[in-house]
C-alpha positions, 0 to 999 in steps of 0.5 A: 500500500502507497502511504499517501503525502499526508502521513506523519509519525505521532510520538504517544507517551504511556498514559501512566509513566515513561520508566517501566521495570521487569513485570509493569504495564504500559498505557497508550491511547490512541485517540479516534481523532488520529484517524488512520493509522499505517500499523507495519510502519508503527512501532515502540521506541525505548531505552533499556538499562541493565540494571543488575545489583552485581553488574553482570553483564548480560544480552537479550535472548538470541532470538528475541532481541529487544522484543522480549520485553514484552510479555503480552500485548492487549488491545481495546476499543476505547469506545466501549472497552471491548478487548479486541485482541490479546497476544499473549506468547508475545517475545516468545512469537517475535523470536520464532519470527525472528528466526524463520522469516528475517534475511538479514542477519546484520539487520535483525541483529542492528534493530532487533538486538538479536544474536548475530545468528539469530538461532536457538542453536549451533550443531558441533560434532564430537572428536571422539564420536563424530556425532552432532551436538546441539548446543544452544547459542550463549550456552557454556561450549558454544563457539561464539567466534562471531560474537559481537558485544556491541549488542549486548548490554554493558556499556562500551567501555573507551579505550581512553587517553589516559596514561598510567604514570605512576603507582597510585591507581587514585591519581594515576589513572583516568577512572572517569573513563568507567564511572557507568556500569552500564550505558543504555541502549535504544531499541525500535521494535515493530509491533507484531499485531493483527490489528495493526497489520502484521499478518495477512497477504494485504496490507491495510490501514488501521481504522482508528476513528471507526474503533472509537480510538484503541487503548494498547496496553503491553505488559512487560516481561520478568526479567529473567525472560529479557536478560541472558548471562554471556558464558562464552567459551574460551576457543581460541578463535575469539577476540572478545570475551565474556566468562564465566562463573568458574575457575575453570571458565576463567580469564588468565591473568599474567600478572597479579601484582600489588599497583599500590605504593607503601602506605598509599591507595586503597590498597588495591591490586592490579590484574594486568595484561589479560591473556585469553589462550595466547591472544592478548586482549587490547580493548577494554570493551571486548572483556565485558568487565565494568565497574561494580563487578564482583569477581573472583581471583584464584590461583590454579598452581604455585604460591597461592590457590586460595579464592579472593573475592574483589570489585573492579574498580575501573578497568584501563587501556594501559598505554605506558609500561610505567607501572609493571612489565606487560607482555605489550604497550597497550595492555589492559589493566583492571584495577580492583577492591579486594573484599577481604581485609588482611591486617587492616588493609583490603589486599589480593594475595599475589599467586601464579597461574592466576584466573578471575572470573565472575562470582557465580551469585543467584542474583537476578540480572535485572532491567529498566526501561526508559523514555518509552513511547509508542510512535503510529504513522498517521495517515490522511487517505485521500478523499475517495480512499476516505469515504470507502473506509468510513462506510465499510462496517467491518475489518478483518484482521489476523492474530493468534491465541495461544493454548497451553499443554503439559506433557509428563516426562514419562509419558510415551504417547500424548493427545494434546487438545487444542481447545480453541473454537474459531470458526475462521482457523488459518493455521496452528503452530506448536512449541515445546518447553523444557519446564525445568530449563526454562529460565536457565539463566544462560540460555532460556529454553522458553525460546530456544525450545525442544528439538526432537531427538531430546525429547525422544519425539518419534511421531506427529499427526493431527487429528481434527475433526474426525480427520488424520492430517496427514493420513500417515503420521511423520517422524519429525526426527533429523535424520527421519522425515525433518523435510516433511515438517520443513514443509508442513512449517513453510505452508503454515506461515504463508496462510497469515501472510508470511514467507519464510526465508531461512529454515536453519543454519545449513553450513557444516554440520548444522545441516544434520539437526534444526538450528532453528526453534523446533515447531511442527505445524499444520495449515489449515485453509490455503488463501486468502479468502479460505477459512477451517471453522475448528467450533466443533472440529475438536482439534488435537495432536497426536504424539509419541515418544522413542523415551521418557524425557528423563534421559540427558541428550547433548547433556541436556535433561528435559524432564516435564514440557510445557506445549503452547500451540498458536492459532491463528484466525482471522478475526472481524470487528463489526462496526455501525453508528450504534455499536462495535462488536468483535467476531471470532 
């Protein structure tokens, strides 16, 4: 559709703040008088502050991105109050999205602050075995060599002018460069809603002043759905390193000596150029490391193999060999607070082989939003285009319901019941959760979900009304009928509108397993103006298993699983002089 001259964007503020935490609902009005609104160019706009007690550092949820910190998404008439839509699932939705219908990585990765390879997992192969391995992405092993940290969240942290000339990190030393622990991030994320046109084959505008205006209230996510501990692999292929919560994940550290002249300073201590398996690391922003962290320093041989807790002071771009002997010009140099107190002043124990990383605390990593604002394309159609709209009664719309199973860890074979009755079905999406890795704090399986050899899954058919869809049930498996699902998933997105352009990573090994999120899914009316009434179809999914999930695969144990099927229908909103009615 051709947005006509008359269009501009309209900054709305939340009717009750413009700071939001983890778990607060945000209020927009849209007023009738706006008029028209062009739904795929609209979007929200925040800042988002990783506000972690610990000053962990921390990154969206690989596929997600910035959207995962929206939990749900309800929209009213402001006529009457009537709920006209309600997405719920609503970052778990945008990450499958993300995933299966985004081109550009770069461009997803730039708006969306999603992973670099926007996927739920790498696929590496074992020395011994030469078998695959699923390995979530972010996951302790993954081979991150692609990582990039100006994604994440932690302030980029400048490499500075300063010069250490001296022994007193106090005087010394260009702290100011670290005051922030963390800078914030800005964030444009399109809003995925039926009413606003997300889905379907053509696009139209939102008729805002026949809905009596809209009232779009987002409610945001806990915080353990949004903020994603890095626990990057040491592989020597990376520059840029975030670890770890263990000595044996640590960072080495060359030299652990005293920066302090007698008698003077806090009485820190400098770690001083970091080496990460030969590669010295020169840009204070690829360690990840800011002020206010909690870390650890341990010795793994030699003088002292004690456990030191410290908190990084400022962290230094090194650009005089004054102060100690670096490897090289240009060193980093943390400089830090030990916790402990040793005869009345707080010291590090100099050690050899020495490792720091961070402490491994049960501390939730936190968020903060700020400045938010919904920002709407307003759209004056021309006159003709105008008098056509206001005489059309009724609006037709795209969006999902989201309905909930549990699958017991021992159960070999599963009906699950999709309880929806819509009488205009396009499709239905189902998702497997691992309940017990489902907020790891690494990698949440809430949207990496459940490929098929970890939960043992031997076969998929629909049963719906009195039907078997396919007539021959498939075994989703990898190395079984991965290309039948491939399809019955690629059918299922175009009936909303949707054409999916990567099913997975295909290079090397990824080839052999699902890289991306695992779904199945089933089309159900083909084309635009094709509807399945499901009022009393009884719609349900017929499963069974190889194993009971209490079985570790790729180290993983899935235990119970939570299974969220999506369905999507068209929805109408029937609109007179008198009255706004919504029809399912």
């Amino acid at each position: 559709m051709s947005v006509a001259e008359n269009s501009k964007f309209i900054a709305l503020v939340a009717d009750n703040g413009t700071e939001f935490t983890s778990e607060q609902k945000a209020i927009f009005t849209i007023h009738p008088d706006i008029g028209f609104v062009k739904g795929k160019d609209s979007y929200l706009s925040f800042d988002i502050l990783n506000t972690c007690p610990n000053s962990r550092v921390c990154s969206f949820p690989a596929t997600a991105g910035a959207s995962s910190v929206i939990d749900r998404m309800d929209i009213y008439s402001l006529a009457n109050g009537q709920l006209l839509e309600s997405l719920t699932n609503y970052n778990l939705w945008c990450g499958i999205e993300n995933q299966y219908l985004q081109e550009d990585n770069a461009q997803s990765q730039m708006k969306n602050g999603t992973d670099p390879e926007c996927r739920a997992f790498s696929c590496s192969q074992t020395a011994a075995s030469k078998a695959n391995v699923l390995v979530e992405r972010g996951y302790t092993g993954d081979d991150r060599s692609t990582l990039d940290l100006g994604s994440m969240l932690f302030s980029q942290i400048s490499s500075g002018s300063g010069v250490v000339s001296g022994t007193d990190p106090d005087t010394d030393m260009d702290i100011e460069m670290c005051a922030k622990k963390f800078a914030a991030r800005k964030y444009c994320i399109p809003l995925k809603s039926g009413i606003f046109s997300h889905f379907g084959i053509s696009e139209k505008l939102t008729p805002i002043l026949l809905f009596g205006g809209l009232r779009v209230e987002i409610t945001f996510a806990e915080d353990k759905k949004v903020m994603t501990r890095l626990n990057v692999a040491n592989g020597a292929s990376l520059t840029s390193v975030v670890k770890a919560d263990s000595l044996a994940n640590g960072i080495a550290v060359a030299d652990l000596a005293d920066g302090v002249a007698a008698g003077g300073g806090k009485g820190s201590r400098n770690l001083r150029t970091v080496l990460i398996t030969g590669t010295q690391i020169t840009d204070p922003a690829t360690l990840g490391i800011v002020r206010g962290a909690k870390m650890v320093a341990q010795g793994t041989g030699g003088a002292s193999t004690a456990v030191q807790n410290f908190t990084v002071e400022s962290v230094h771009r090194e650009l005089s060999a004054t102060v100690g002997t670096p490897s090289a010009t240009g060193a980093i140099t943390i400089t830090v607070i030990a916790d402990a107190t040793s005869g009345g002043t707080k010291k590090l124990v100099a050690s050899t082989g020495v490792k720091i990383f961070f402490q491994d605390d049960a501390t939730q990593s936190t968020y903060k939003l700020k400045n938010v604002e919904l920002k709407v394309l307003q759209v004056i159609p021309p006159q003709n285009m105008m008098k056509g709209m206001i005489k059309e009664s009724q609006f037709d719309y795209i969006s999902w319901d989201c309905f909930l199973d549990n699958l017991p860890q021992s159960s070999l074979s599963h009906q699950s019941d999709i309880t929806s009755v819509a009488s205009a079905a396009k499709s239905i999406f189902t998702h497997y959760v691992s309940v017990s890795n489902e907020n790891n704090k690494y990698s949440q399986n809430y949207y990496t979900g459940v490929p098929p050899h970890r939960s043992f899954l031997q076969s998929v058919q629909y049963f719906i009304n009195n039907k078997l869809y396919p007539l021959k049930a498939y075994n989703p498996d990898a190395k079984a009928d991965k290309v039948v699902n491939m399809n019955e998933l690629v059918k299922a997105f175009k009936t909303i509108g949707k054409d999916v352009k990567r099913l997975g990573e295909c290079r090397a090994g990824n080839i052999c397993d699902y890289t991306n999120t695992y779904l199945h899914a089933r089309e159900l009316a083909r084309g635009e103006q094709f509807v399945y009434n499901l009022k009393d179809a009884e719609p349900q999914i017929r499963l069974t298993f190889s194993n009971s999930r209490d079985q570790a695969v790729d180290t993983v144990t899935v235990g119970n699983t939570r299974i969220i099927h999506f369905v999507f229908s068209v929805k109408t909103i029937m609109v007179n002089k008198d009255n706004l009615q919504l029809i399912l």
